[in-house]
GUMI-383338 format. One record per residue: residue in three letters; x, y, z of N, C-alpha, C in turn. Coordinates in steps of 0.2 Angstrom, whole numbers, plus 5000, padded with zeros to 4 digits. Layout:
N
ALAXYZXYZXYZ ...
//
This chain:
381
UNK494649134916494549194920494949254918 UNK494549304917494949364915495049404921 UNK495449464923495349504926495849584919 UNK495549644924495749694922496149734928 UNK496749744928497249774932497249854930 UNK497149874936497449954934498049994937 UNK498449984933499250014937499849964935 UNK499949984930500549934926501249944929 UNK501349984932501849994937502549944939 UNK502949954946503249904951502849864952 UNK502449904956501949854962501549824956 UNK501149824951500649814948500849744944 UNK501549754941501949694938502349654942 UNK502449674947502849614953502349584958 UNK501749624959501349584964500849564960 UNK500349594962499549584959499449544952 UNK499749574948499749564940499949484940 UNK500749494943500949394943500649374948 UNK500249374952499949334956499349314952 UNK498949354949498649314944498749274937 UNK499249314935499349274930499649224931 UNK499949204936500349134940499749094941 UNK498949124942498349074941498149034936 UNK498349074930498049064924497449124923 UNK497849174926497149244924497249284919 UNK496949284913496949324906496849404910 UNK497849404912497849484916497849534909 UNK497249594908497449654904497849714908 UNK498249714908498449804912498249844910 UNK497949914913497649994910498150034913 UNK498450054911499050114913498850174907 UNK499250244910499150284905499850294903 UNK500250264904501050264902501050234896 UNK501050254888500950244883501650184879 UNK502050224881502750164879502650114883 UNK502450094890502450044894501649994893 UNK501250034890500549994887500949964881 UNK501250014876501449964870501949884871 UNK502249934875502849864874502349794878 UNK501949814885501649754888501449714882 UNK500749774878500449734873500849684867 UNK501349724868501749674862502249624863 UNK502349624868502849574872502449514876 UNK501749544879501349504883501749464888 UNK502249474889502649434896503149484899 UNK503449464903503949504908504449474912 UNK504849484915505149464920505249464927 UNK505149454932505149474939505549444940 UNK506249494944506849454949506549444955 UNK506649404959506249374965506649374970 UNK506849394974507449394978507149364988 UNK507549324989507549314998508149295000 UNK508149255001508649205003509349194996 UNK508849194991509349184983508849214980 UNK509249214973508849254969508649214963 UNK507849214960507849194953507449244951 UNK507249214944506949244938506449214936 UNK505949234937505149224932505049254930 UNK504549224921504349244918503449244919 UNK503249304918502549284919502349314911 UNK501949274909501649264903500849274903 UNK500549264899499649284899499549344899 UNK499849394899499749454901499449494892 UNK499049574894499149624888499049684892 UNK498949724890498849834890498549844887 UNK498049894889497749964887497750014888 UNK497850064887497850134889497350124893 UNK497250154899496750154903496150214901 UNK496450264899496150324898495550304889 UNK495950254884495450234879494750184882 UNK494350184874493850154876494150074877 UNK494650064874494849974874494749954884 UNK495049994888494749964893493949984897 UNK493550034893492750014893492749934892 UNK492849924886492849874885492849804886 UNK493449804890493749764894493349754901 UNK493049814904492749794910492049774911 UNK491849774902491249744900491149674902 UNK491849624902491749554900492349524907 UNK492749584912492749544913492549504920 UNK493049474923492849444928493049474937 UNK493649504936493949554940494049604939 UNK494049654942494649704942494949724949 UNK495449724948496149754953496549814952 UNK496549854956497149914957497849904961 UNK498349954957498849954962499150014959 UNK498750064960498850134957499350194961 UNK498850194967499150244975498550254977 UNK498450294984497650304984497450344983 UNK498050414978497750464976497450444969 UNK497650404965497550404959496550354960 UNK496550304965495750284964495350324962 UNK495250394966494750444964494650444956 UNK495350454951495450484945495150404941 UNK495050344942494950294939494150274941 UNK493850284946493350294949492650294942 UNK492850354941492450364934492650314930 UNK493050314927493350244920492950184923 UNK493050174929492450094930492050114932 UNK491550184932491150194933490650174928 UNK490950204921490750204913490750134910 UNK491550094914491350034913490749964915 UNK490749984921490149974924489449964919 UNK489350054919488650064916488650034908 UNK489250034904489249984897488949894900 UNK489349884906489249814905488649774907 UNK488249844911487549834913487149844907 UNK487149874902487049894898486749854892 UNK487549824893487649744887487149704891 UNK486849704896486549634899487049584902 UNK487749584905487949574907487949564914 UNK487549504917487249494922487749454928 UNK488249434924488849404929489249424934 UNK489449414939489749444945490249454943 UNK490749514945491049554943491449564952 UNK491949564953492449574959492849644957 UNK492849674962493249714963493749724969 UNK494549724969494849734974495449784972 UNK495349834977496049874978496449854983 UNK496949854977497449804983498149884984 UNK497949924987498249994991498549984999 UNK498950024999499250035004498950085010 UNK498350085008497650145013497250065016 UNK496750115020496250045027495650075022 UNK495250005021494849985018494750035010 UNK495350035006495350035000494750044996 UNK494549974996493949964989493449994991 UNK493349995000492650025000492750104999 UNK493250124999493250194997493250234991 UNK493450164986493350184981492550144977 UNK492450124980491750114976491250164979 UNK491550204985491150264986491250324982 UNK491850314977491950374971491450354965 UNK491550274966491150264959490450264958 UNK490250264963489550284964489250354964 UNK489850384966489650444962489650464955 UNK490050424951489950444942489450384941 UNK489150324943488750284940487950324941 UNK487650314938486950334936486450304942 UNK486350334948485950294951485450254950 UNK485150244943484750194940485050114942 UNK485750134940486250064941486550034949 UNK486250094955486650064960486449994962 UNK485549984963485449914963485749854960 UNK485849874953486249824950486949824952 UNK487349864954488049834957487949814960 UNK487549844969487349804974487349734973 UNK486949714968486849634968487449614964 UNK487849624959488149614954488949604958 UNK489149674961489749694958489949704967 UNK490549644969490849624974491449694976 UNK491349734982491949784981492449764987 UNK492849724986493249674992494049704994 UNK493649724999494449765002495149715004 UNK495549745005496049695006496849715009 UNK497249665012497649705015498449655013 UNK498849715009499549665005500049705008 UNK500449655007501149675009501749625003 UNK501949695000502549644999503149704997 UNK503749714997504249764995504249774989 UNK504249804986504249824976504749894977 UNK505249884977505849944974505749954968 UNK505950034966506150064960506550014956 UNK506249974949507049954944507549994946 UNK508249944945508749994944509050024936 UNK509350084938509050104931509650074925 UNK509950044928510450024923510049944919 UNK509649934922509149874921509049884913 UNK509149854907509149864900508449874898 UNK508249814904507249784901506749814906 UNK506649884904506049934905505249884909 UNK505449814908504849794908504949744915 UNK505749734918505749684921505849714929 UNK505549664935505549704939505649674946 UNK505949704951506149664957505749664962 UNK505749594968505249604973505549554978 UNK505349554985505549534988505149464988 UNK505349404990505049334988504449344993 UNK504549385000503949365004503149415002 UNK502749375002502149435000501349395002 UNK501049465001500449445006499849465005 UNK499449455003498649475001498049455003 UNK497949475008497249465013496649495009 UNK496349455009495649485006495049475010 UNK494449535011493749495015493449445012 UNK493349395013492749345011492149355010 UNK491749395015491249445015490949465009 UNK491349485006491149555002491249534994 UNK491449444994491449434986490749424983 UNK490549444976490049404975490249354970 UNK489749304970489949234966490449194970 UNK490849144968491249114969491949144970 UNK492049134974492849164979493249134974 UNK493649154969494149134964494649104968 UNK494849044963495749024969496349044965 UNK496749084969497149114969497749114972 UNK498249064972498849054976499049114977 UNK499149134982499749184986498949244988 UNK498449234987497749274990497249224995 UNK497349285001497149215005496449265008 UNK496049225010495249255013495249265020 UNK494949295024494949315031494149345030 UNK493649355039493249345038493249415045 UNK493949435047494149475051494949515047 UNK494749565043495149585037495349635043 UNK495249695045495449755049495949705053 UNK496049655057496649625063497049635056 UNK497149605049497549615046497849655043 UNK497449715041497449775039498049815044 UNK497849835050498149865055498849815058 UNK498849745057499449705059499849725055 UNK499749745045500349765042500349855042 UNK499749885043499949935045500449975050 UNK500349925055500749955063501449925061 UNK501549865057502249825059502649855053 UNK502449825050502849845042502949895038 UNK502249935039502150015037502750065044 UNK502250045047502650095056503350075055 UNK503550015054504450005054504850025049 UNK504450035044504750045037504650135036 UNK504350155040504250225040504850245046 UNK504650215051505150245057505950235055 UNK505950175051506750175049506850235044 UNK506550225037506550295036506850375038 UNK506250385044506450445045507250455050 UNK507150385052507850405059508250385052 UNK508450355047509050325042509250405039 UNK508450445038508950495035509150555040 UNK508850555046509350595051510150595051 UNK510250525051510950505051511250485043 UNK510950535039511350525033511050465029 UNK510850395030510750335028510650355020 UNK510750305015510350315008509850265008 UNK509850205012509450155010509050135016 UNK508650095018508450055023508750015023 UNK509049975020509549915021510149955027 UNK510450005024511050025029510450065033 UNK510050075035509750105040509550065046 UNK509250015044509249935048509749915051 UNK510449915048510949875049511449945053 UNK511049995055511450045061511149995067 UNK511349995071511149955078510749985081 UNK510850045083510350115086509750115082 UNK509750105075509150115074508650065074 UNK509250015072508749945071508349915079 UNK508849945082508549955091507849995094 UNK507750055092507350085091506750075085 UNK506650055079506150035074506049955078 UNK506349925081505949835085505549895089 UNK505749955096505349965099504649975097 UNK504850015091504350075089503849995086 UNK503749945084503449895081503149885088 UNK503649855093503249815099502749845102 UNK502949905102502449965107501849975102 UNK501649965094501249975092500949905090 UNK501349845093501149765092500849765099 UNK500649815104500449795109499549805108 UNK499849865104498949885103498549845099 UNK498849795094498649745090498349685095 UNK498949675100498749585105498149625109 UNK497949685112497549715116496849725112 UNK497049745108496349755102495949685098 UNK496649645094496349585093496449515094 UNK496749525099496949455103497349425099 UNK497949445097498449415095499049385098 UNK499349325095499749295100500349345102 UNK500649355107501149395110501749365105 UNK502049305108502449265104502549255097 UNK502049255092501849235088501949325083 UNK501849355088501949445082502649455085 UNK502949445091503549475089503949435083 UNK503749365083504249315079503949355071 UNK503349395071503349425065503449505064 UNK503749505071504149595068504949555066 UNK505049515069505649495068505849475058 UNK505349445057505349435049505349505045 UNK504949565048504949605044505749665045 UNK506049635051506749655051507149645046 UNK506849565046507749545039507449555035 UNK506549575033506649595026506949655025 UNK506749705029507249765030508249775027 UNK508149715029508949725030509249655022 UNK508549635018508849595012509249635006 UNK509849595007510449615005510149624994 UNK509949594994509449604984509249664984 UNK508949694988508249744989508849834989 UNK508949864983508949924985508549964986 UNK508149974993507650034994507650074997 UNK507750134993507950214996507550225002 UNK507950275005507350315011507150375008 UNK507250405001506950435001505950424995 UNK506350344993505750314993505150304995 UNK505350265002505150265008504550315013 UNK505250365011504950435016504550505013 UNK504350475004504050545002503450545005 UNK502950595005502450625005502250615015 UNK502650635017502650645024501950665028 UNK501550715024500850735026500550695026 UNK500550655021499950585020500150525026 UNK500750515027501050455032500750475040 UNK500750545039500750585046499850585048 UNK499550545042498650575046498650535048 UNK497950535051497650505057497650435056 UNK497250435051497350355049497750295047 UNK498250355048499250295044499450285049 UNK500150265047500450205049500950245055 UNK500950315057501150335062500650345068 UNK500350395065499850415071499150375072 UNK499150335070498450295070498750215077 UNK499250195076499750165080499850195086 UNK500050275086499950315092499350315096 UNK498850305092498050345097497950255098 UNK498250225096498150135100498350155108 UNK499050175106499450165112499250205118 UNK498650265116498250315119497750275123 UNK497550255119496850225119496850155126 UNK497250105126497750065131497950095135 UNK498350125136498750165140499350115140 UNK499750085133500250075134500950105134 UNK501450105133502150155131501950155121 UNK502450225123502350245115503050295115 UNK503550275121503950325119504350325111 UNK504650295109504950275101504250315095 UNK503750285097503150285091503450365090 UNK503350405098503350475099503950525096 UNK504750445094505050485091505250505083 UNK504850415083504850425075504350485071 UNK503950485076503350545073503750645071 UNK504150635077504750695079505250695073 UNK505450635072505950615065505550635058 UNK504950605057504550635050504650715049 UNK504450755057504550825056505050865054 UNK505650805056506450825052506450805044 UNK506150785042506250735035506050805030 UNK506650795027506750855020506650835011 UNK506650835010506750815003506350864997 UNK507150894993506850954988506350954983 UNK506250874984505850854976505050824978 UNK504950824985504450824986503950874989 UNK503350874984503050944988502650924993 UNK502450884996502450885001503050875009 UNK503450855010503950885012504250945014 UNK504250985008504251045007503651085010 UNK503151075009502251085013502451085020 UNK502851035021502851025030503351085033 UNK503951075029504451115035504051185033 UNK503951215025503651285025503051285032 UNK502551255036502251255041502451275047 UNK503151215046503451225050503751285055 UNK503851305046504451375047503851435051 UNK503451435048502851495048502451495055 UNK502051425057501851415065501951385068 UNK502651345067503051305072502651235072 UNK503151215078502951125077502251105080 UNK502051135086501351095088500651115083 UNK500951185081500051205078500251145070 UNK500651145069500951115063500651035063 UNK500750995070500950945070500050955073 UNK499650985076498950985076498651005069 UNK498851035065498551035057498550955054 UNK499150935053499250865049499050805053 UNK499050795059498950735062498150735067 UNK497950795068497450805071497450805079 UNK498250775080498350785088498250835091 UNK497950845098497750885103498450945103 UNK498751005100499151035102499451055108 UNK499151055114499251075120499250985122 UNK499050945122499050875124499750855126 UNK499650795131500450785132500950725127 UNK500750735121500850695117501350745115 UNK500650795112501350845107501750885111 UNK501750905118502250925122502850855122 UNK502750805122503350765122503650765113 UNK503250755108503450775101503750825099 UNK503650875105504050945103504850935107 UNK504850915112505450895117505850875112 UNK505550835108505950765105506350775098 UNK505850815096506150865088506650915090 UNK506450945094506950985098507550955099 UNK507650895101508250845101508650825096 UNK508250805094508450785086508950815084 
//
């Protein structure tokens, strides 16, 4: 079985990439990072430190690169049998056409075989929103033929991929946290559902999708923004302040309530999984910055992420959401010179103040009693 990976990257090398190569999947990566395509292709293996409890080292092997911008991976999506992302959601758009083209060559060749697609992104329903781009560059002649052909299988992962450290020699080798997770629709495969150790099927993908968006995404944001209020460099020492790690359980539970209310999940059973997503917070292997964490504050801040989507739950029920309401007030503290969105936000800031600000990005009601308590609360801060 082949697949074709796009995003040679952390995440692309420590999650996706090894989990299939750990199948026995003839993984090719498409990156446009030309020393990083070279060495993959000539090295064809890697390293990943795998940290939890201890720490070891795999080698994952079966691997090559191509430049994703050359014809080599047209080529490549002629014949195979997968393809997978782990680019960002901005970049899908920008790859969109390349499997577009790809596509249209493999139909072309007469290549009549089922073909999967899965983005595996940090966005709610991913794939179908990128095979809504790709169907914009495919030739309507060929949309029937995808239809029947070509599986676009959304999916919902979780696992921590920190930046390498830079004093790390081997450009290629890469850390991750041991726990990880890849839910996939069933629904939406064509052909045979590949086996895949560590990718598992569901036939109710959204319960999953919004369980790691609200726990893992929301705690790992809200710690974030409160870590760097108070100076923090990492989420590990952000976790491990008592205030705040007291505050990030709430900010989870109050958004784990919207979860058991929405999709009947056991009570017991998600706090014991907010509880795991704290010690991965706090694994002593893992250096992950907050300002990692906390770039692109406008994108974290829409409707549909891992703040304010969690919020309009707690709306929606009518449960508590004070915490949700502070970490939201904290994002609007969140500074950082190197990111231009960051910098996007306070310039808004500065120019019409925090509700019209905070009604532009999140689509919140500005007069509502939500943003009068978000303004209370930034005000505090």
């Amino acid at each position: 079985m082949k697949a074709v990976h796009f995003g040679a990257g952390n995440i692309g090398r420590g999650f996706i990439g090894k989990l299939l190569a750990d199948a026995n999947v003839a993984v090719t990566f498409a990156d446009v990072d030309e020393p990083l395509v070279d060495q993959l292709s000539h090295d064809q293996s890697y390293k990943v430190k795998v940290v939890g409890s201890e720490c070891k080292i795999d080698t994952v092997t079966h691997v090559t690169a191509v430049n994703s911008a050359s014809q080599d991976v047209i080529d490549q999506i002629i014949h195979t049998d997968m393809v997978t992302t782990a680019v960002g959601p901005n970049v899908l758009d920008i790859i969109a056409k390349t499997i577009a083209t790809g596509l249209t060559h493999r139909f072309e060749s007469g290549n009549n075989n089922p073909l999967n697609i899965i983005a595996c992104e940090n966005m709610v329903r991913g794939t179908t929103h990128l095979k809504q781009e790709i169907y914009k560059h495919l030739n309507s002649i060929y949309h029937g033929q995808a239809d029947e052909l070509v599986g676009f299988v959304d999916s919902a992962v979780d696992r921590i991929v920190p930046p390498s450290e830079a004093a790390n020699d081997d450009p290629l080798e890469v850390t991750v946290e041991s726990f990880s997770e890849w839910i996939v629709d069933k629904q939406q495969f064509k052909g045979d559902i590949p086996a895949i150790e560590g990718m598992e099927t569901t036939d109710n993908l959204m319960a999953f999708v919004e369980r790691k968006l609200f726990t893992l995404n929301t705690g790992h944001i809200v710690t974030a923004y409160l870590g760097a209020l108070k100076g923090h460099e990492t989420v590990r020492d952000a976790i491990e302040d008592q205030e705040i790690y007291d505050q990030v359980k709430a900010a989870m539970q109050e958004s784990g309530e919207v979860l058991v209310r929405r999709y009947g999940f056991d009570r017991d059973m998600h706090n014991a999984y907010i509880d795991k997503i704290l010690s991965r917070f706090a694994n002593p292997y893992l250096r992950d910055e907050i300002d990692r964490v906390g770039r692109q504050p406008i994108r974290k801040l829409g409707a549909n992420d891992r703040l304010i989507k969690p919020l309009l739950g707690t709306m929606e029920y009518g449960v508590e959401n004070s915490t949700l309401l502070k970490g939201i007030a904290a994002a609007f503290k969140y500074t950082n010179d190197t990111d231009p969105q960051a910098i996007e936000l306070q310039a808004s800031l500065k120019d019409i103040g925090l509700r019209p600000t905070l009604a532009k990005y999140t689509g919140l009601d500005a007069v509502g009693e939500e943003a009068k308590q978000i303004e209370a609360l930034f005000q505090s801060l």
